[in-house]
N, C-alpha and C positions, 0 to 999 in steps of 0.2 A: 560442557564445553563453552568456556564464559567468552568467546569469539562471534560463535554465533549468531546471538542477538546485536550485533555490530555490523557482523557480514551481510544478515537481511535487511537490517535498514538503509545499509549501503547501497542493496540493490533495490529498494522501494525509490529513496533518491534519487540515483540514476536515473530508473523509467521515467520517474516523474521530468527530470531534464532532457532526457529524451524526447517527450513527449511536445517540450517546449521550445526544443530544440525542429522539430517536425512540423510544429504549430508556423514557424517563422518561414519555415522552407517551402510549404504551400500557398504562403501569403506571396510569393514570391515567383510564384509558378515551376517550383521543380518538384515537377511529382513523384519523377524515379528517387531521389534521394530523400523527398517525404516517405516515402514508402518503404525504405530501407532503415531509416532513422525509427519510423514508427513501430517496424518489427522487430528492430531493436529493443526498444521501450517496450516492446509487450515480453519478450525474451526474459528483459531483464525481471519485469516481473513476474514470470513464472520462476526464475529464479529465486527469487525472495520468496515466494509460496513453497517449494519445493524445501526451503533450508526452515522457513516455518513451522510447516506441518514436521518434518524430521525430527526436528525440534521439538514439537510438542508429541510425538508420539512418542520417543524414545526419551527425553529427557522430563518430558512437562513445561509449565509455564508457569514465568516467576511472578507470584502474588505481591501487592503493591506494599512498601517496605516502608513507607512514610507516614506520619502521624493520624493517628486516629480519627483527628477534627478533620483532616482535608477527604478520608478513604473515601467517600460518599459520593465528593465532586471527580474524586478521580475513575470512580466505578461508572458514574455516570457518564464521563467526557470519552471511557475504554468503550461503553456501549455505541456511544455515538459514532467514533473511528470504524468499528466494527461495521455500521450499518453500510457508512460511507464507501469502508474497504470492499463490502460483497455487492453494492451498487455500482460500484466502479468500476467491477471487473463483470459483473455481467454487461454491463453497458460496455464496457472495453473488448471484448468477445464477438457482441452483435457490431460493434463500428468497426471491427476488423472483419468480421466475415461480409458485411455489405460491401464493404471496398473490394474484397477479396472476389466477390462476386459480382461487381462491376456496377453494383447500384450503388453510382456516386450522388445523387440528389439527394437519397436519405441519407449516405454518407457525409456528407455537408452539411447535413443538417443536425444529426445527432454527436459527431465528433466534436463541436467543440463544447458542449456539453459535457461530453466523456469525460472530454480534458479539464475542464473546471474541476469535475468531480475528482477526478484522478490527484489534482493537484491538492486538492483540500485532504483527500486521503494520505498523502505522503507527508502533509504540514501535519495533521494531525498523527501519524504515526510516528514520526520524530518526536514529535509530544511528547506519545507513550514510553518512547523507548529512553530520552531525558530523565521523566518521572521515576522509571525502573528502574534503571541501571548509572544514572549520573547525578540529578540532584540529591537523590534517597538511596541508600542500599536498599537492594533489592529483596522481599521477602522471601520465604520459602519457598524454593523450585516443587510448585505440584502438577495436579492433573489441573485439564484448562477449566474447568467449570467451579473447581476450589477456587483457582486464581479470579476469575473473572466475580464470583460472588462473594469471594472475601471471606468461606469458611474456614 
């Protein structure tokens, strides 16, 4: 389902605008619509995880389809998204449940950190998903640890 990979990136971008869209709204003192905007942005990203994993369970994950001299930087730059993606969302998890549990001090204090993270994760999953499927056709759809190691 060559849509897929479009539809999740679609929704990594979104949260991420969401996110930046929420970031404004607090600066501003509306916390009810911060708060609706940010459950949003975490919404959508579970969305994007949800069509992911789907994706990589049932279909696999496409191996990098561009020239041999670049795979290296590109295995290396997919590790690094990777690290940022499951930093982001644990960190995204704990700044929701501190707020959700009313501890707004550490919540102010670790959100906009989150959101740094978050954002760099969405810049660099756009990356990924350019590299794949836009600038290079895309290699062989396999299982994720073929794709991510380049066997």
């Amino acid at each position: 389902m060559p849509f897929l990979p479009t539809l999740s990136t679609f929704f990594i971008v979104l949260s991420a605008l969401l996110v930046a869209i929420g970031w404004v709204l607090i600066t501003k003192g509306k916390k009810e619509a911060h708060k609706k905007v940010m459950l949003l942005a975490a919404l959508s990203a579970i969305l994007f995880f949800i069509i992911y994993m789907s994706r990589t369970i049932f279909d696999g994950n496409t191996s990098f389809g561009g020239p041999d001299s670049i795979k290296i930087y590109y295995t290396l730059f997919l590790i690094f998204h990777i690290i940022l993606a499951t930093t982001g969302a644990v960190f995204g998890i704990v700044t929701i449940v501190l707020a959700l549990k009313r501890n707004i001090t550490k919540h102010e204090k670790l959100g906009p950190v989150t959101s740094i993270i978050w954002f760099f994760t969405a810049i660099t999953g756009v990356a990924v998903y350019l590299l794949l499927y836009v600038i290079y056709d895309g290699g062989e759809t396999t299982s994720m640890i073929k794709a991510i190691l380049g066997f």
